[in-house]
PyMOL Python script that loads the backbone (N, CA, C, O; Angstrom):
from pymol import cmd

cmd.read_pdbstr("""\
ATOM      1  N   UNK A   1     108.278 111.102 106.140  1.00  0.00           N
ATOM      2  CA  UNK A   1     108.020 109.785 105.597  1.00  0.00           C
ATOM      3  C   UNK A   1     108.677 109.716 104.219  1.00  0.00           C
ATOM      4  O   UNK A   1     108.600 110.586 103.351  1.00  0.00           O
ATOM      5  N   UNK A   2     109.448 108.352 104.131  1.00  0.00           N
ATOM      6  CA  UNK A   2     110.164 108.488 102.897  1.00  0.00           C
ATOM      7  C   UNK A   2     109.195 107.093 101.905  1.00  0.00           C
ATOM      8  O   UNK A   2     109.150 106.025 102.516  1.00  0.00           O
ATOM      9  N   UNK A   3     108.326 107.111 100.184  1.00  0.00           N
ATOM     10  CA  UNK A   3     108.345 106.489 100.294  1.00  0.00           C
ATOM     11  C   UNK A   3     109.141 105.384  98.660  1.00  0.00           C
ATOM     12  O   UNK A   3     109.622 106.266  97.949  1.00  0.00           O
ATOM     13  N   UNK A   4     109.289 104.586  98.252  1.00  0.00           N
ATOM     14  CA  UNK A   4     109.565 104.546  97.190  1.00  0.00           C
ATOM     15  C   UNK A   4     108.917 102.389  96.986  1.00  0.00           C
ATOM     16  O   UNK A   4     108.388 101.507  97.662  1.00  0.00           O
ATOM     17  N   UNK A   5     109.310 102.549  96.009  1.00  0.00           N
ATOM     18  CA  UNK A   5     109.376 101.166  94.903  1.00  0.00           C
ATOM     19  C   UNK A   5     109.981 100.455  94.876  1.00  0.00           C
ATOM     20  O   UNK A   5     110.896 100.631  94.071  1.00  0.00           O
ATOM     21  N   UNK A   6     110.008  99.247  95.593  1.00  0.00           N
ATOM     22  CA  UNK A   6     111.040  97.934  95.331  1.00  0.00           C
ATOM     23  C   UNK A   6     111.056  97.596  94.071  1.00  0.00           C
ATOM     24  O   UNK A   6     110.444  96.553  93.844  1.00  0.00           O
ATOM     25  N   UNK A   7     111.513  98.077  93.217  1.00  0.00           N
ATOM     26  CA  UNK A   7     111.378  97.660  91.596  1.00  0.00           C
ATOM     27  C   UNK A   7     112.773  98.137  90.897  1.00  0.00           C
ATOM     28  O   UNK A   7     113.584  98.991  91.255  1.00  0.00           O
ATOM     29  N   UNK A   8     112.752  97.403  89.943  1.00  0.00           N
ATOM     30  CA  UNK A   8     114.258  97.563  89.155  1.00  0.00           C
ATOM     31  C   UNK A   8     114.157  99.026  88.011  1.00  0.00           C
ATOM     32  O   UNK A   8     115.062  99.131  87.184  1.00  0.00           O
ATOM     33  N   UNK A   9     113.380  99.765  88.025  1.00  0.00           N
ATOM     34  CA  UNK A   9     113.713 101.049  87.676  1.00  0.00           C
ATOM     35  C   UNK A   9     114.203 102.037  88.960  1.00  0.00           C
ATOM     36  O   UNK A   9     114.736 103.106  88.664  1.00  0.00           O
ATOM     37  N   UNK A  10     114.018 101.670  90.430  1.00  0.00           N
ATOM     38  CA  UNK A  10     114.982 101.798  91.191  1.00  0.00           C
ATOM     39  C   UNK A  10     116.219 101.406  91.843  1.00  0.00           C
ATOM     40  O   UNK A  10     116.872 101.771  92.821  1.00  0.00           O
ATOM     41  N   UNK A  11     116.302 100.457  90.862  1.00  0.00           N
ATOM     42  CA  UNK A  11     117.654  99.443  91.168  1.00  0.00           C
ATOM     43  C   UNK A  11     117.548  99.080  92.289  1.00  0.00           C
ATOM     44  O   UNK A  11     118.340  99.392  93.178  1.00  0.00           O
ATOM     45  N   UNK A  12     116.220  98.119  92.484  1.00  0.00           N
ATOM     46  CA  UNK A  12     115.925  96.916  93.731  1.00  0.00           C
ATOM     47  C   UNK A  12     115.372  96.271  92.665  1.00  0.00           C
ATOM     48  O   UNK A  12     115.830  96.253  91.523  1.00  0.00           O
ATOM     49  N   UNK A  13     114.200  95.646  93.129  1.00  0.00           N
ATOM     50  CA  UNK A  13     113.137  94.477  92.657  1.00  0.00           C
ATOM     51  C   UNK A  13     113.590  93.153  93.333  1.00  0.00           C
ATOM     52  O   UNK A  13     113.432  92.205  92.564  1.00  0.00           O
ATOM     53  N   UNK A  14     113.981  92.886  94.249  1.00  0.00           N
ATOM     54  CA  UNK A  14     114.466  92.238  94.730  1.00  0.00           C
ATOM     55  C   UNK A  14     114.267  91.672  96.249  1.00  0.00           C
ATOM     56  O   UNK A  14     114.451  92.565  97.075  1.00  0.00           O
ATOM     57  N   UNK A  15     114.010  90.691  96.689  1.00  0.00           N
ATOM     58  CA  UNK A  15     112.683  90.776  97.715  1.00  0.00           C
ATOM     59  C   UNK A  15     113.752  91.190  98.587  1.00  0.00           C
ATOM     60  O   UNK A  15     114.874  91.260  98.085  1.00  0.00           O
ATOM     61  N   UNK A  16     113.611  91.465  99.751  1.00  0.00           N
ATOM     62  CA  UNK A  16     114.258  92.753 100.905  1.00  0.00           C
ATOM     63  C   UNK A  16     114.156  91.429 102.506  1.00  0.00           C
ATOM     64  O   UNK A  16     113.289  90.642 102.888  1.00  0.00           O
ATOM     65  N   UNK A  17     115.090  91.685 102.842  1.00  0.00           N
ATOM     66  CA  UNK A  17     114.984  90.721 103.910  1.00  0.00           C
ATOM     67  C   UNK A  17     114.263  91.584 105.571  1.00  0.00           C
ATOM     68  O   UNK A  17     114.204  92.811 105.502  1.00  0.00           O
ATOM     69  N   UNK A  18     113.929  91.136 106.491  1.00  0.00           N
ATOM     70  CA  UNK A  18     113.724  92.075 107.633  1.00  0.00           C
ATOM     71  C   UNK A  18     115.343  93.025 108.046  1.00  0.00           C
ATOM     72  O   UNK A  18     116.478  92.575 108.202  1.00  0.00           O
ATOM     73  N   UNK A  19     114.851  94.403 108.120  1.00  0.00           N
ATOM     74  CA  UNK A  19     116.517  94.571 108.459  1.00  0.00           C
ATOM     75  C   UNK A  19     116.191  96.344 108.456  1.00  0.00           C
ATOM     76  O   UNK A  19     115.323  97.118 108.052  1.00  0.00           O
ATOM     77  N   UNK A  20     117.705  96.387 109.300  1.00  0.00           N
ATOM     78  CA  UNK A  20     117.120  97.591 109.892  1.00  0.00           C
ATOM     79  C   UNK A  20     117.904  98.819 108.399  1.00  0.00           C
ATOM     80  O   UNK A  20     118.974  98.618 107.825  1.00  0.00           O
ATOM     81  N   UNK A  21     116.950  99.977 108.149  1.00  0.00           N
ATOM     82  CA  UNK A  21     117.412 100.777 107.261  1.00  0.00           C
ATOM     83  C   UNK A  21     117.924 102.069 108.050  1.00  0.00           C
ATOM     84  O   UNK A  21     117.262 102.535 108.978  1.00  0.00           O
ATOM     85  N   UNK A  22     119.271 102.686 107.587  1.00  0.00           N
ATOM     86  CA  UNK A  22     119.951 104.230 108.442  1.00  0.00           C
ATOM     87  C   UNK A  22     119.521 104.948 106.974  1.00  0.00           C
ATOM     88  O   UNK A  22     119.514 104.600 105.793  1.00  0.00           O
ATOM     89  N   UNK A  23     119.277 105.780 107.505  1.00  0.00           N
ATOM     90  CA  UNK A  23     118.380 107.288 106.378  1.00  0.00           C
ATOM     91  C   UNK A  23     119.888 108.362 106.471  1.00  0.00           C
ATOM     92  O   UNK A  23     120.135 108.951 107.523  1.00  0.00           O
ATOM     93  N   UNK A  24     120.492 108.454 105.660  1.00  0.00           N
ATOM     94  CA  UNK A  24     121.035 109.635 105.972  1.00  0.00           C
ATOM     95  C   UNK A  24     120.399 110.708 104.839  1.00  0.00           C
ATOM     96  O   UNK A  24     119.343 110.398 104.289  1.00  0.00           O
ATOM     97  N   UNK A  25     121.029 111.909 104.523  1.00  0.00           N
ATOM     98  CA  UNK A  25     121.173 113.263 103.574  1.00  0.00           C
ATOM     99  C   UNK A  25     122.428 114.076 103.935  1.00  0.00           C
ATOM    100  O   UNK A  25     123.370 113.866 104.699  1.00  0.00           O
ATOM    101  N   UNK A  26     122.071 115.157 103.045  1.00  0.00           N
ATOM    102  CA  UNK A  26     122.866 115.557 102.356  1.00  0.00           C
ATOM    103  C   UNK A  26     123.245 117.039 103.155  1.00  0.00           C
ATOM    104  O   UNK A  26     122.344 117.555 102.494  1.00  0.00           O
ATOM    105  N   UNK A  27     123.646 117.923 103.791  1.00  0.00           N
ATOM    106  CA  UNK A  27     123.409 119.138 104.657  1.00  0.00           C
ATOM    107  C   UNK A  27     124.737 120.007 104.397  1.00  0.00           C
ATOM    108  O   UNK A  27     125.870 119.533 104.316  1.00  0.00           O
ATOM    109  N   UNK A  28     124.496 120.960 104.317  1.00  0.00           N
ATOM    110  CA  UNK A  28     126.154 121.772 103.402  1.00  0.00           C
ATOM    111  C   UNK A  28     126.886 121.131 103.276  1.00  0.00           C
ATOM    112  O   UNK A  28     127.770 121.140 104.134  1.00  0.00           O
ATOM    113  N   UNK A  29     126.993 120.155 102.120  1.00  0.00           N
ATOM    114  CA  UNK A  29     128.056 119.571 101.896  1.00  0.00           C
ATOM    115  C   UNK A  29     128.726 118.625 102.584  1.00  0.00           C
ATOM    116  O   UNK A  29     129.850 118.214 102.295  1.00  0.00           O
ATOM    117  N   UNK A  30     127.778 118.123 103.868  1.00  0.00           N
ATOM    118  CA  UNK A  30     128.703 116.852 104.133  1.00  0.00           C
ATOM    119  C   UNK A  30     127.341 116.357 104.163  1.00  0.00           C
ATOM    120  O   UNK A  30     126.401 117.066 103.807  1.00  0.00           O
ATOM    121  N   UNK A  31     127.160 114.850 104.684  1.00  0.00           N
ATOM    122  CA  UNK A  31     126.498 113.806 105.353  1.00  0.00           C
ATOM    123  C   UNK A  31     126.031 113.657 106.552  1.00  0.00           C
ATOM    124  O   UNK A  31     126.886 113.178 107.297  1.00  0.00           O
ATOM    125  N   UNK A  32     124.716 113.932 107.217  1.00  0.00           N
ATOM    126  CA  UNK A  32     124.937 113.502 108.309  1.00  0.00           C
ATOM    127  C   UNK A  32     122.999 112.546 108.621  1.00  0.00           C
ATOM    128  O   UNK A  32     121.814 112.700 108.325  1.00  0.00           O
ATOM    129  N   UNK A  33     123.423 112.109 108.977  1.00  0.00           N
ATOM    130  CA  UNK A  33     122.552 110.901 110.016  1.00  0.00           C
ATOM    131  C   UNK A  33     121.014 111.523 110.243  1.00  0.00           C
ATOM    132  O   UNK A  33     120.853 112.417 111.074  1.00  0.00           O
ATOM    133  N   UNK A  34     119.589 110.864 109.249  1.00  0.00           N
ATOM    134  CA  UNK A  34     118.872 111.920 109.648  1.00  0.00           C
ATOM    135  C   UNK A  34     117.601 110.746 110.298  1.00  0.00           C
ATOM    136  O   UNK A  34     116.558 111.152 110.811  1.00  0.00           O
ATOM    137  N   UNK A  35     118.005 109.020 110.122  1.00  0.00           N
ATOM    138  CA  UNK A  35     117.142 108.694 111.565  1.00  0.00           C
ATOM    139  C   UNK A  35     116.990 106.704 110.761  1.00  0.00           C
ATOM    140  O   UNK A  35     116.981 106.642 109.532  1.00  0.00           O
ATOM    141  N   UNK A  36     116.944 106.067 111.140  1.00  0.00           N
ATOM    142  CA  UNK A  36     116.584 105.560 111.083  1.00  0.00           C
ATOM    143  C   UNK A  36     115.130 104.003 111.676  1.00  0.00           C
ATOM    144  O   UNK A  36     114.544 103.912 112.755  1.00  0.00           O
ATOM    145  N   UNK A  37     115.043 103.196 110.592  1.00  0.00           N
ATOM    146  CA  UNK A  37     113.754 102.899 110.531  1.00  0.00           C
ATOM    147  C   UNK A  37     113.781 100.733 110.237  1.00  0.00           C
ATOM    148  O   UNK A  37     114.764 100.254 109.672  1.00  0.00           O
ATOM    149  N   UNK A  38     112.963 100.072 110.569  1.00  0.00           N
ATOM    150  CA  UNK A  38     112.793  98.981 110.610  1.00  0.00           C
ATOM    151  C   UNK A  38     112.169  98.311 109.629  1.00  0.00           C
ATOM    152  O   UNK A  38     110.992  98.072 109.901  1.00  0.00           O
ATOM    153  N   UNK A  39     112.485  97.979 108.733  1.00  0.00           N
ATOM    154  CA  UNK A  39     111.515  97.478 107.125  1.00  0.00           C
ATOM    155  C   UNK A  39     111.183  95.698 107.795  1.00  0.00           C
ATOM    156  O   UNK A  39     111.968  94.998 108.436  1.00  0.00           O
ATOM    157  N   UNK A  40     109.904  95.401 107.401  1.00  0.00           N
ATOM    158  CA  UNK A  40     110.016  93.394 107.118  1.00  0.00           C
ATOM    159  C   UNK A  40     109.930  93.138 106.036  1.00  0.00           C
ATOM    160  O   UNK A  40     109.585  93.833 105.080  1.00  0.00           O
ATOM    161  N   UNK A  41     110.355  91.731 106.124  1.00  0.00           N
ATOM    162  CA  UNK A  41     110.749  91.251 104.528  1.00  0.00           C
ATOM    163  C   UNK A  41     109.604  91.766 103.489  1.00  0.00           C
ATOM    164  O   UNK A  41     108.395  91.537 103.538  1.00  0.00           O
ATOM    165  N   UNK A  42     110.328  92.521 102.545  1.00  0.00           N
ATOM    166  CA  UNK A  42     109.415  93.151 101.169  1.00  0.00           C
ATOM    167  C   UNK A  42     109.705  92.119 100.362  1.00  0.00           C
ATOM    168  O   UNK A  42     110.713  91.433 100.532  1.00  0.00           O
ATOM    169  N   UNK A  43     108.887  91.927  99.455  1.00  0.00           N
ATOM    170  CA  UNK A  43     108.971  91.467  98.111  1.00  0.00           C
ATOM    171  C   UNK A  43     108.689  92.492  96.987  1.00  0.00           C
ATOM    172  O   UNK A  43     107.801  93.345  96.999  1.00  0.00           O
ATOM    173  N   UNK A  44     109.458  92.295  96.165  1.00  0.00           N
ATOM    174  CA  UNK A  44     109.535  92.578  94.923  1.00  0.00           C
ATOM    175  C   UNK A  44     108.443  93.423  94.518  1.00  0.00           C
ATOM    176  O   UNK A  44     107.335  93.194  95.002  1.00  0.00           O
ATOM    177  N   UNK A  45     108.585  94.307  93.751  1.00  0.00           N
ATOM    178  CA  UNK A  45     107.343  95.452  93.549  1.00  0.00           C
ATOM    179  C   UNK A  45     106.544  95.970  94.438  1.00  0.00           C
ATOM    180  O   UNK A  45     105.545  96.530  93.988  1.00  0.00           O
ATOM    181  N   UNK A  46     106.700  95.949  95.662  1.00  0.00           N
ATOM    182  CA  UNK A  46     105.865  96.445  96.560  1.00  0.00           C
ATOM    183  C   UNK A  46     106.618  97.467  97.006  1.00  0.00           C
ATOM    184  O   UNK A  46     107.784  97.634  96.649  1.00  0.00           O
ATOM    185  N   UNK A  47     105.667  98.614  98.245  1.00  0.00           N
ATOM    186  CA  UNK A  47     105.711 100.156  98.146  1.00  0.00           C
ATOM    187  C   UNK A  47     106.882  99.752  99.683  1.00  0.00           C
ATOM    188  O   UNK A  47     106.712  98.915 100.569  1.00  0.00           O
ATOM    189  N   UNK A  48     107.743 100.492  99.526  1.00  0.00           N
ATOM    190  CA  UNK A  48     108.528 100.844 100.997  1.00  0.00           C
ATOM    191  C   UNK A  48     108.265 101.792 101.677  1.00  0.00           C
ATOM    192  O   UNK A  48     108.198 102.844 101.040  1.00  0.00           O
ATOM    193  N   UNK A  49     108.039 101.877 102.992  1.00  0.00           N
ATOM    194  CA  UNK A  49     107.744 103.328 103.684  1.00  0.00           C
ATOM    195  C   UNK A  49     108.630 103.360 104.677  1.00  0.00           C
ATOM    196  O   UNK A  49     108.708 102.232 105.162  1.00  0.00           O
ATOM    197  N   UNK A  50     109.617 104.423 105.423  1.00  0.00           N
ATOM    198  CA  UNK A  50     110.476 104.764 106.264  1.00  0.00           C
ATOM    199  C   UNK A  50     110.152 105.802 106.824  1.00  0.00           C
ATOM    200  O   UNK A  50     110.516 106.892 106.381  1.00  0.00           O
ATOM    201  N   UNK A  51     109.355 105.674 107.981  1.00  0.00           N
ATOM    202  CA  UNK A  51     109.482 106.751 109.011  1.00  0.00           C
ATOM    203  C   UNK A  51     110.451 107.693 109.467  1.00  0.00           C
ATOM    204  O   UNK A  51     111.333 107.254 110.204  1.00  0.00           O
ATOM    205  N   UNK A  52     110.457 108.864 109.180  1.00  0.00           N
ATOM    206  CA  UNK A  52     112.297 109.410 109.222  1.00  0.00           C
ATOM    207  C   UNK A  52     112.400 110.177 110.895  1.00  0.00           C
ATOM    208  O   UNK A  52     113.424 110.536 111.477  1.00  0.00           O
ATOM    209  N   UNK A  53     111.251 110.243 111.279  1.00  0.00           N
ATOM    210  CA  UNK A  53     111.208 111.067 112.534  1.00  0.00           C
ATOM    211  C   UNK A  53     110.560 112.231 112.684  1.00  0.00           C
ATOM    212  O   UNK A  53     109.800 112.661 111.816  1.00  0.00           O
ATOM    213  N   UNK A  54     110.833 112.931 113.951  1.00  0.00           N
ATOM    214  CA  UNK A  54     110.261 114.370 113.647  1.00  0.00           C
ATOM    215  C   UNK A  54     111.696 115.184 113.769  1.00  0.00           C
ATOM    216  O   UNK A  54     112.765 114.584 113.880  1.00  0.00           O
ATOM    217  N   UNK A  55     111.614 116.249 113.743  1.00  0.00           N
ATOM    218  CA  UNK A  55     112.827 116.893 113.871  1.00  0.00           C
ATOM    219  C   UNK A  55     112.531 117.871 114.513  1.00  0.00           C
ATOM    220  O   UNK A  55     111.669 118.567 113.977  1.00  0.00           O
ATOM    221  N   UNK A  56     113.132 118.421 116.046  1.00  0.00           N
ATOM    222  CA  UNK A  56     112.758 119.017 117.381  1.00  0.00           C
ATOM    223  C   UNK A  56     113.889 120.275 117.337  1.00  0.00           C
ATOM    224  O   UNK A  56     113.718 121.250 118.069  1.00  0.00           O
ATOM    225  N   UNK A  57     115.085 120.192 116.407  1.00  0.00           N
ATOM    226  CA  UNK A  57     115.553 121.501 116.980  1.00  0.00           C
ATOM    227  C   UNK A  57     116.956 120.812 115.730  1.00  0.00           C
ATOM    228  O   UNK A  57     117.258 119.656 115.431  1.00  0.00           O
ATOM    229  N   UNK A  58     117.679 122.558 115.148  1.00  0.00           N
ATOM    230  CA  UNK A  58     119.096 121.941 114.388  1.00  0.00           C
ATOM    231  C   UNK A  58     120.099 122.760 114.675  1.00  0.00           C
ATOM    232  O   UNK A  58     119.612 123.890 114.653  1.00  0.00           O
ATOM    233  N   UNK A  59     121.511 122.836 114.997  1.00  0.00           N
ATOM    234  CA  UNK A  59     121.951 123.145 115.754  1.00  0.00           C
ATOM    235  C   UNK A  59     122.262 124.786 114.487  1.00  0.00           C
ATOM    236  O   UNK A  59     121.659 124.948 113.426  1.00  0.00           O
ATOM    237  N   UNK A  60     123.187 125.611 114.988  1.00  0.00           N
ATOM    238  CA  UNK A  60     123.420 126.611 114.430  1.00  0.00           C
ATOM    239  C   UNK A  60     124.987 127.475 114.348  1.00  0.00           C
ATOM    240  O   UNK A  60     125.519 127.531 115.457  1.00  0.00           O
ATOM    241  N   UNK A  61     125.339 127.769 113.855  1.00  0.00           N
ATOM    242  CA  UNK A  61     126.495 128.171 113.839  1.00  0.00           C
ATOM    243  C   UNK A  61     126.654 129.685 114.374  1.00  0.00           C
ATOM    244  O   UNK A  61     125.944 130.562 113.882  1.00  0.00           O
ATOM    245  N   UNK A  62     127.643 130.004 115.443  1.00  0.00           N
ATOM    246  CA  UNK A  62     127.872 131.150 115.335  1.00  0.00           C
ATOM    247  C   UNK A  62     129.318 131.632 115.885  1.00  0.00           C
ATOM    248  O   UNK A  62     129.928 130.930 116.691  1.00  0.00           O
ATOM    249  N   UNK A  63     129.798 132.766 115.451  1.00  0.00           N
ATOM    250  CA  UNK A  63     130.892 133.479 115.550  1.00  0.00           C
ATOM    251  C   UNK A  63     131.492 134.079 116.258  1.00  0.00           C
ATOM    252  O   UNK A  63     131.175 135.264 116.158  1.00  0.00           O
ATOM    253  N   UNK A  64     132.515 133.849 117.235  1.00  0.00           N
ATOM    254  CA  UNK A  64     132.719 134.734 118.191  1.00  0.00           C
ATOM    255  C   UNK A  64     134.337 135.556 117.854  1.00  0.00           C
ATOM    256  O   UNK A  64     135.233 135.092 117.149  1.00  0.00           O
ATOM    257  N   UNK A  65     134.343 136.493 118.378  1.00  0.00           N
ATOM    258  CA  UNK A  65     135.194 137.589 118.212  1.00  0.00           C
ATOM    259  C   UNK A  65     136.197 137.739 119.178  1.00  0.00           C
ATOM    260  O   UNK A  65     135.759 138.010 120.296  1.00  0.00           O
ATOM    261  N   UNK A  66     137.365 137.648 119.082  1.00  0.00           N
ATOM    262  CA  UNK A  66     137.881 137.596 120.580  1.00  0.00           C
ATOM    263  C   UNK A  66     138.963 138.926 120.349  1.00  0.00           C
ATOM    264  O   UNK A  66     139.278 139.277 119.212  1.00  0.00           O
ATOM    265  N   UNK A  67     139.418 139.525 121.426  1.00  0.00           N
ATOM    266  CA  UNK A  67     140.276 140.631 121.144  1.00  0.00           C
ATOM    267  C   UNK A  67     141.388 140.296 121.451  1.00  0.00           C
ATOM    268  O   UNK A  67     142.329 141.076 121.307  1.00  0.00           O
TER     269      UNK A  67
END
""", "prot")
cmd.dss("prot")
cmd.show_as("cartoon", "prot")
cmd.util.cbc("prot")
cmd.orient("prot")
């Protein structure tokens, strides 16, 4: 759960229309896609909450050796 402040010390305050929000972050160094979520119209100073998901499995890197 992500949550924050429609307010202009977060650079919003600004009423928020219905609309859909994409969540990404940050993961060695690149970007990738971690879920997104459905906001309705906020107004101004009120709390935002974004459901981010659960997270079931992440993939892994490994090395193969060939002769």
């Amino acid at each position: 759960m992500v949550e924050f402040k429609n307010s202009k010390e977060n650079h919003l305050g600004l009423p928020l229309p219905r609309a859909r929000a994409f969540l990404p972050s940050r993961y060695r160094w690149q970007m990738e896609f971690t879920g997104e979520n459905l906001i309705d119209h906020t107004p101004g100073d009120e709390t935002i909450r974004l459901y981010t998901g659960n997270v079931f499995e992440r993939g892994g890197r490994t090395q193969a050796h060939f002769l």
